[in-house]
VOGU-3710 file (C-alpha; in Angstrom, 3 decimals, decimal comma):
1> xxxxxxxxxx> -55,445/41,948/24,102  -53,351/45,164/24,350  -52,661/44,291/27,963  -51,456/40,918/27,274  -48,842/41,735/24,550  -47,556/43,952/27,214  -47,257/41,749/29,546  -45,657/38,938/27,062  -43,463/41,226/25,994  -42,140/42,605/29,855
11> xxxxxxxxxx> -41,588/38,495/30,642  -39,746/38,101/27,433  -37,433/41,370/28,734  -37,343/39,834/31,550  -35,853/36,117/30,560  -33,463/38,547/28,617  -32,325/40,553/31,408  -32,091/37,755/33,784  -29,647/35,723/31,186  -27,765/38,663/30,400
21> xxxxxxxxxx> -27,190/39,047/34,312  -26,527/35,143/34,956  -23,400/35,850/32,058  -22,414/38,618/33,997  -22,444/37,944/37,423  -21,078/34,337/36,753  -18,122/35,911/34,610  -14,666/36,990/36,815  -14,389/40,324/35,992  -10,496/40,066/35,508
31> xxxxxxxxxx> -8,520/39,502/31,830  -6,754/36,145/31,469  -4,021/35,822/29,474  -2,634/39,123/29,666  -0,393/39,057/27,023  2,109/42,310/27,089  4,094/44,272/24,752  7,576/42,628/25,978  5,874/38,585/24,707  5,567/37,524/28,749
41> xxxxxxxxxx> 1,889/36,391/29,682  0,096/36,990/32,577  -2,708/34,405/34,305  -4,945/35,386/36,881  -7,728/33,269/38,499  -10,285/34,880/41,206  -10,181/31,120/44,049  -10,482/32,765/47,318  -10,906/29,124/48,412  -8,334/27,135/46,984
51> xxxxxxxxxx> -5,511/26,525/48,752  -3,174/25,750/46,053  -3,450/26,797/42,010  -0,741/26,046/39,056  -0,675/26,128/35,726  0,092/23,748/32,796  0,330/24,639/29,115  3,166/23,947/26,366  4,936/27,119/27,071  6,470/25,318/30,349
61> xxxxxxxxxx> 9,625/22,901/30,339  8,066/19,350/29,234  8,425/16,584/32,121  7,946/13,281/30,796  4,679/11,435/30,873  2,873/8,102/30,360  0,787/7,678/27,753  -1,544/5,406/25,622  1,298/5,840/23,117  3,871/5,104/26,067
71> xxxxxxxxxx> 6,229/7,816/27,781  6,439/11,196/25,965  7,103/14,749/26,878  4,693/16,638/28,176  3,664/20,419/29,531  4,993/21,121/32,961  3,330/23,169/35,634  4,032/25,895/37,353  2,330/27,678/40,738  0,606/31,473/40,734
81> xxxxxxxxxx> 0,846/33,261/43,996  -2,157/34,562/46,017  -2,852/38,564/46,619  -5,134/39,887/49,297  -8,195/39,656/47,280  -8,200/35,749/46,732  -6,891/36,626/42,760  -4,306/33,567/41,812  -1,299/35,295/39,626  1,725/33,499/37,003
91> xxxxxxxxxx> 3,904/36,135/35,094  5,573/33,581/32,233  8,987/34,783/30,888  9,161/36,188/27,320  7,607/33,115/25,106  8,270/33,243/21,342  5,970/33,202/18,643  2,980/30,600/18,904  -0,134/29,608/19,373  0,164/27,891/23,083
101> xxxxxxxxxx> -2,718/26,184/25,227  -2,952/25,965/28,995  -5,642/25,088/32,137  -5,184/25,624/35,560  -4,728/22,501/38,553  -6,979/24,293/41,622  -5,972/22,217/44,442  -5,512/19,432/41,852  -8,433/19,466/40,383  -7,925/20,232/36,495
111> xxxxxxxxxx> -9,958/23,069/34,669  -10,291/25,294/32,190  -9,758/29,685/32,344  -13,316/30,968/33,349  -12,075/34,282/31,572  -10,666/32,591/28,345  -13,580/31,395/25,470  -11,136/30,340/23,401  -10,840/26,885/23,415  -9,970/23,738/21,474
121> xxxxxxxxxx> -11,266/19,912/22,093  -8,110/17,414/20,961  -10,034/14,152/21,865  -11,724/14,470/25,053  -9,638/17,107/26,730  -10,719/21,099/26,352  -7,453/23,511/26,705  -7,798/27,457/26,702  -5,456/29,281/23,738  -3,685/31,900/23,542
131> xxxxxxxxxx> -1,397/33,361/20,448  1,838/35,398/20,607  2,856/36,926/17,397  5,583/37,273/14,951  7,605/34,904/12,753  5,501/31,891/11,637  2,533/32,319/14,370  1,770/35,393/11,978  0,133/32,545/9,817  -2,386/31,365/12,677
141> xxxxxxxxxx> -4,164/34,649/13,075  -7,006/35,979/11,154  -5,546/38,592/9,290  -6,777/41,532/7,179  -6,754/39,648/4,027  -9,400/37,813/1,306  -10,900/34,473/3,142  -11,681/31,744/2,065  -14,519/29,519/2,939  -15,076/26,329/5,781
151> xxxxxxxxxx> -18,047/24,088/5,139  -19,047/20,901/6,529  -20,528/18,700/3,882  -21,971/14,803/4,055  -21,153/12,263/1,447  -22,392/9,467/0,757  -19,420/6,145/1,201  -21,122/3,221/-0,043  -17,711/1,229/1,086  -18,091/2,607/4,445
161> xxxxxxxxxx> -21,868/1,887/3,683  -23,376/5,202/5,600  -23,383/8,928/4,840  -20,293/10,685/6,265  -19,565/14,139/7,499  -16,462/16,416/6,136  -14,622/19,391/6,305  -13,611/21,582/3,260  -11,989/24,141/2,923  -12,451/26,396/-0,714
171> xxxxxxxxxx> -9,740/29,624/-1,100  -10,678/33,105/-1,369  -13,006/33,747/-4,552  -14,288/30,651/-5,377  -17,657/30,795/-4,963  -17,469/33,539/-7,977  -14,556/31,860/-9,463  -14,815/29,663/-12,294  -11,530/28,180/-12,061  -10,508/24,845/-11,801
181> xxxxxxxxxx> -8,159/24,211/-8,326  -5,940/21,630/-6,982  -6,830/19,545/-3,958  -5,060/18,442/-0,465  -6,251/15,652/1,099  -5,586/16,404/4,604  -5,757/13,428/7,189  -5,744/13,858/11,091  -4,429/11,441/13,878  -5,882/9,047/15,988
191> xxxxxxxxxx> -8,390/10,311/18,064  -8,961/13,083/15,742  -11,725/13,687/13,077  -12,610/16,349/10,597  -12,747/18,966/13,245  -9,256/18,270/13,962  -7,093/20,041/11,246  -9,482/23,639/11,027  -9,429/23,533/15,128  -6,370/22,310/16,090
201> xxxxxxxxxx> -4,223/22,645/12,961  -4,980/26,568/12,144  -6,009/24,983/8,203  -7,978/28,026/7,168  -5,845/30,943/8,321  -2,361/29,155/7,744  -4,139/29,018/3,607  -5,730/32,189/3,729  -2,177/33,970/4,738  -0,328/31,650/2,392
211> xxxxxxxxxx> -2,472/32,190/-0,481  -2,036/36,237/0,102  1,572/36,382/0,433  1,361/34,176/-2,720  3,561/31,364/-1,147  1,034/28,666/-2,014  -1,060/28,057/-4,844  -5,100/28,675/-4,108  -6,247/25,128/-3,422  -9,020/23,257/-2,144
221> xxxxxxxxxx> -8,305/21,232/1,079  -10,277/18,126/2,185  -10,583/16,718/5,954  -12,042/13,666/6,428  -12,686/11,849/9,092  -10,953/9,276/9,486  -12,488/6,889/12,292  -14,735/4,693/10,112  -16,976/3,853/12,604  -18,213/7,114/12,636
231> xxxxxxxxxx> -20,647/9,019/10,386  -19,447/12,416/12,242  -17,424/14,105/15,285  -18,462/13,317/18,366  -21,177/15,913/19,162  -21,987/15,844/14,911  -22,879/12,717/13,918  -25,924/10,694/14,735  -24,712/9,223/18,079  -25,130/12,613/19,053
241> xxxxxxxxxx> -23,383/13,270/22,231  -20,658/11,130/23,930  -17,053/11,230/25,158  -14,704/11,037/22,366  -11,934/8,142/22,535  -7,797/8,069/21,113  -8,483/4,968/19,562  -11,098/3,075/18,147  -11,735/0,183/16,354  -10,967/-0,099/12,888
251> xxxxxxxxxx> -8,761/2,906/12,280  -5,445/1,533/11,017  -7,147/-1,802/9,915  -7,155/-0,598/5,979  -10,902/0,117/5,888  -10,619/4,052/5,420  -7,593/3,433/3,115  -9,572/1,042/0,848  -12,664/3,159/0,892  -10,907/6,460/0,036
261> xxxxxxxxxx> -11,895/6,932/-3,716  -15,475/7,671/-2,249  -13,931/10,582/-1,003  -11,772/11,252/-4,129  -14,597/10,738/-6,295  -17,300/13,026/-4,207  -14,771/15,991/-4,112  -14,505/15,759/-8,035  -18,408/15,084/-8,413  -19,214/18,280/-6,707
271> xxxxxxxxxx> -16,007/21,007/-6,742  -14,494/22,750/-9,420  -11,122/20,307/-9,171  -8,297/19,761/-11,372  -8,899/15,730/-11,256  -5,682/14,366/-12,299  -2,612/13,179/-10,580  -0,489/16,523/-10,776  -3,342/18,585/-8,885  -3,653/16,120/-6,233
281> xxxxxxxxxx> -1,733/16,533/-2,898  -2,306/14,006/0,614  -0,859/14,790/3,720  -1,307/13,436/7,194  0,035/13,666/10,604  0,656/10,482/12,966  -2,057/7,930/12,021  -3,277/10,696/9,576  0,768/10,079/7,957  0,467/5,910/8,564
291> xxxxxxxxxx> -2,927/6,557/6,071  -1,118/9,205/3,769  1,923/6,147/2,798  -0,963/3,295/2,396  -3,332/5,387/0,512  -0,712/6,904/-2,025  0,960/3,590/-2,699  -1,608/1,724/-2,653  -3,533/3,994/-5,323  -0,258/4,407/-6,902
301> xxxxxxxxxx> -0,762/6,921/-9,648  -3,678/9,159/-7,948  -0,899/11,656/-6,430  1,824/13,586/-6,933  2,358/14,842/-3,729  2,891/12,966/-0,117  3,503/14,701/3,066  4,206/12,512/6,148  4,336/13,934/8,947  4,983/12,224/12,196
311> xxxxxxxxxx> 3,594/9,202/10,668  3,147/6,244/12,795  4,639/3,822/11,317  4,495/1,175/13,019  3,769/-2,522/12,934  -0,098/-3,426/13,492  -2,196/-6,565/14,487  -4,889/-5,380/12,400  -3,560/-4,628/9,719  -4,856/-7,103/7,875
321> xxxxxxxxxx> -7,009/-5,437/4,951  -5,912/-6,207/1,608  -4,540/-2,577/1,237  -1,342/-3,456/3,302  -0,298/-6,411/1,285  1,980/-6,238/-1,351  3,564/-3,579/0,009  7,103/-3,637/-1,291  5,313/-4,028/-4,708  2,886/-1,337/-4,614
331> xxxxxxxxxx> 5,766/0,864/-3,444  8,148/0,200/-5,822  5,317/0,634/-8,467  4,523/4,304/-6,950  8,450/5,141/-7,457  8,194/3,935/-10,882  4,981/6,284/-11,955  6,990/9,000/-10,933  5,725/12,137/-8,175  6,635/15,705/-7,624
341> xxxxxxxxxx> 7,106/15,193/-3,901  7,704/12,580/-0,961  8,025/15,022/1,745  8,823/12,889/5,556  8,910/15,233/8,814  9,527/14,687/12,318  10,742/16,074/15,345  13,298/15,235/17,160  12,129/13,947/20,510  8,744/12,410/18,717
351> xxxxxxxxxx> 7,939/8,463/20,019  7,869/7,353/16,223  11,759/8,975/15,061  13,104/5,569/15,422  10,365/3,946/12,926  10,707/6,756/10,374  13,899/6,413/10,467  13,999/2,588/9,589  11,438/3,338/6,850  13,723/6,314/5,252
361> xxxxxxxxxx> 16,337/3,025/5,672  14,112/1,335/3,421  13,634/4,104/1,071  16,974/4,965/0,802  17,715/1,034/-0,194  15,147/1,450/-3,108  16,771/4,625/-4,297  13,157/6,096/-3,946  13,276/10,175/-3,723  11,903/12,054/-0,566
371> xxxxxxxxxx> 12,709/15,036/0,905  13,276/14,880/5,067  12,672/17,928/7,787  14,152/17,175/11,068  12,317/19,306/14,000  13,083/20,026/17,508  9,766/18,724/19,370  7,882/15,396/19,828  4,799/14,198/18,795  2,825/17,668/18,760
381> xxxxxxxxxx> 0,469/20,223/17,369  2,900/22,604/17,531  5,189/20,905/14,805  2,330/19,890/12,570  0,734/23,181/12,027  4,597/24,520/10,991  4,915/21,145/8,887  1,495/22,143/7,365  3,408/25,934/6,656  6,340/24,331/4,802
391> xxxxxxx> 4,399/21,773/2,882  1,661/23,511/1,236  3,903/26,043/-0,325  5,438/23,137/-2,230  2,273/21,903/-3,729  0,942/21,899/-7,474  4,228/24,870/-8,308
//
C-alpha cells in the first residue's frame, strides 16, 4: 500500500512537472510591450520563419476601413525589423496616456502577443493591452485604494421568458455597509454583452478611483446584457461555446427596452438601492445609447439621469415594438416630469455625428435641456471609457 501511494504520488509530480515545463518551454522568453520611462513602447516577437511581421493597434495613424457599420477609421500598421536571432522589433514614438490594444500580421496572418496575457474579447476578435499612465488613464489601473466588488448574478425575466445572466458592480464597503446607494444602468453596444463594460470599458477601476478621489458618489452599477436572445455571453450562457456575432436578431427591435423593469425590479428586490427616480442613472454607448433614449422616455419618470453616448440613432426596420411609438409624445412627457441630466456625447469623426446631430435639432426645437461633449475620435472604446469618466461624476450630486 505504502509503495503505491509512492508511486501515485511521483506520477502526480510528474503531470505537474511536465505542465509546468510545456508553459515554459512553449513561452518566448522575451518581454512584450516594453513600455519605458520616456512613454515609447517596444514590441518584440521571436519568428525566425516569417518573412514579414507588422503591427496594428490604436496607437497608429487610423486608415479608413469597411465595416458592417460602413467605412470608419481604423488602427494602422506598422513593420518591426528583424535582428540576427530571428527576434521581430517596433520602437513606437512617445504615446500619451491610455489604455491601447494591438496584435501582430506574421506574413499576414493575424495573431495575438505570445508574451502578452492580457487580453480583451470585443465580439469575436481577441487584442493584447497595454496601459501608459498619467492624466485620465490613471483611472484604468488598479490602484492602491478600497475596491469594490464584480459579481455575475442570474435573474429571472419573465418578459424575456428565461433566466438571464448580469454583471454588477457594488462600491467599496458594501457588503458591511448598511446604506442605501444609487444605481447606473449601464448598457453596452451591439455585439457586446455584460462582459463588455467591466472588460472593455475599465467599469470597476474607473468607480473604484472615482469613488476615492471622491469625484463620484458610491453607486451601484448594473450591466445587462442586452442581446435578448441570449441567457448569457457567449462562453456563459447555456449555448455554451460558439463564435460571438455584431448583430443579432432582435436587439434594437424594442424587446429589451420593453422588458427592462425585470431588470429594474430584480436590482431593487435584492440590493440595498435608493428606488426612486433621483437615485436612478442609465447610460449607454452606440446601441447601448439607441436603448438608453427608448428606455428613459419610454418609462418616463423612472430616471433622472441619461447619458448617450455615441448613440445610434438611427432609423430601423424593426423597430416595430410598441416601445418606439409615440415617440414625440413620450418625449415631450419625459421633458415635462423634469430630470437632473440629459447628457449627449460624441466624437468627432464617429459614423453616427450626423444623426445626433439631427436629434439635438429636434431637441433643441422642443426646448428640451441636455448637455453636449464634442470629442476628437470615432466610434471607439477609447472615447467611451473617458465619456464613462465625465458622466459618473455628475450622477445623484
Amino acid at each position: 500500500m505504502k509503495k503505491l501511494i509512492l508511486l501515485s504520488n511521483f506520477l502526480f509530480a510528474l503531470i505537474l512537472s511536465s505542465t509546468a515545463q510545456e508553459a515554459l518551454f512553449n513561452a518566448q522568453q522575451i518581454i512584450s510591450p516594453e513600455v519605458h520611462e520616456d512613454n515609447t513602447v517596444t514590441f518584440r516577437l521571436f519568428a525566425p520563419n516569417a518573412d514579414a511581421v507588422e503591427i496594428t493597434g490604436d496607437f497608429l495613424p487610423t486608415v479608413k476601413m469597411e465595416t458592417p457599420m460602413g467605412e470608419m477609421d481604423g488602427p494602422g500598421k506598422a513593420s518591426l525589423s528583424k535582428d540576427d536571432n530571428g527576434v521581430w522589433t517596433y520602437t513606437t514614438e512617445k504615446l500619451g496616456p491610455e489604455l491601447y490594444n494591438y496584435a501582430f500580421l506574421i506574413d499576414g496572418f493575424r495573431t495575438t502577443d505570445p508574451n502578452n496575457p492580457f487580453l480583451i474579447r470585443d465580439v469575436a476578435s481577441s487584442t493584447n493591452i497595454f496601459i501608459i499612465g498619467g492624466g485620465h488613464a490613471e483611472l484604468y489601473k488598479t490602484n492602491d485604494i478600497p475596491h469594490g466588488s464584480v459579481t455575475r448574478r442570474w435573474y429571472d425575466s419573465p418578459g424575456l421568458g428565461m433566466d438571464r445572466r448580469i454583471t454588477i458592480y457594488t462600491p467599496p464597503g458594501y457588503e458591511k455597509s448598511t446604506e442605501d446607494y444609487p444605481v447606473l444602468y449601464l448598457l453596452h453596444g451591439a455585439g457586446g454583452d455584460e462582459e463588455a463594460w467591466i472588460s472593455l470599458g475599465r467599469t470597476a477601476q474607473i468607480l473604484d478611483n472615482l469613488i476615492a478621489q471622491g469625484k463620484a458618489k458610491p453607486m451601484i452599477v448594473v450591466m445587462p446584457n442586452g442581446n435578448v436572445i441570449q441567457d448569457g455571453a457567449p462562453g456563459e450562457g447555456s449555448r455554451n461555446f460558439y463564435k460571438p456575432a455584431f448583430m443579432i436578431p432582435k436587439t434594437m427591435d424594442g424587446t429589451y427596452e420593453g422588458a427592462f423593469e425585470d431588470i429594474i425590479k430584480f436590482v431593487e428586490n435584492n440590493y440595498r438601492v435608493k428606488a426612486n427616480k433621483e437615485n436612478r442613472a442609465i447610460a449607454g454607448l452606440s446601441m447601448g445609447g439607441y436603448h438608453t433614449l427608448h428606455i428613459s422616455r419610454y418609462y418616463p419618470n423612472t430616471f433622472d439621469y441619461m447619458g448617450l453616448f455615441s448613440a445610434a440613432i438611427m432609423p430601423r426596420e424593426d423597430a416595430t415594438g410598441k416601445v418606439y411609438s409615440n415617440f414625440d409624445q413620450t418625449l415631450q412627457q419625459q421633458m415635462d416630469n423634469g430630470y437632473e441630466l440629459y447628457w449627449i456625447a460624441i466624437g468627432k469623426t464617429d459614423f453616427l455625428y450626423d444623426a445626433n446631430k439631427e436629434y439635438r435639432a429636434k431637441l433643441d426645437s422642443m426646448n428640451m435641456p441636455y448637455e453636449y461633449v464634442e470629442s476628437e475620435g470615432g466610434h471607439i472604446w477609447r472615447n467611451w471609457r473617458v465619456y464613462l469618466s465625465q458622466f459618473a461624476p455628475r450622477l445623484f450630486q
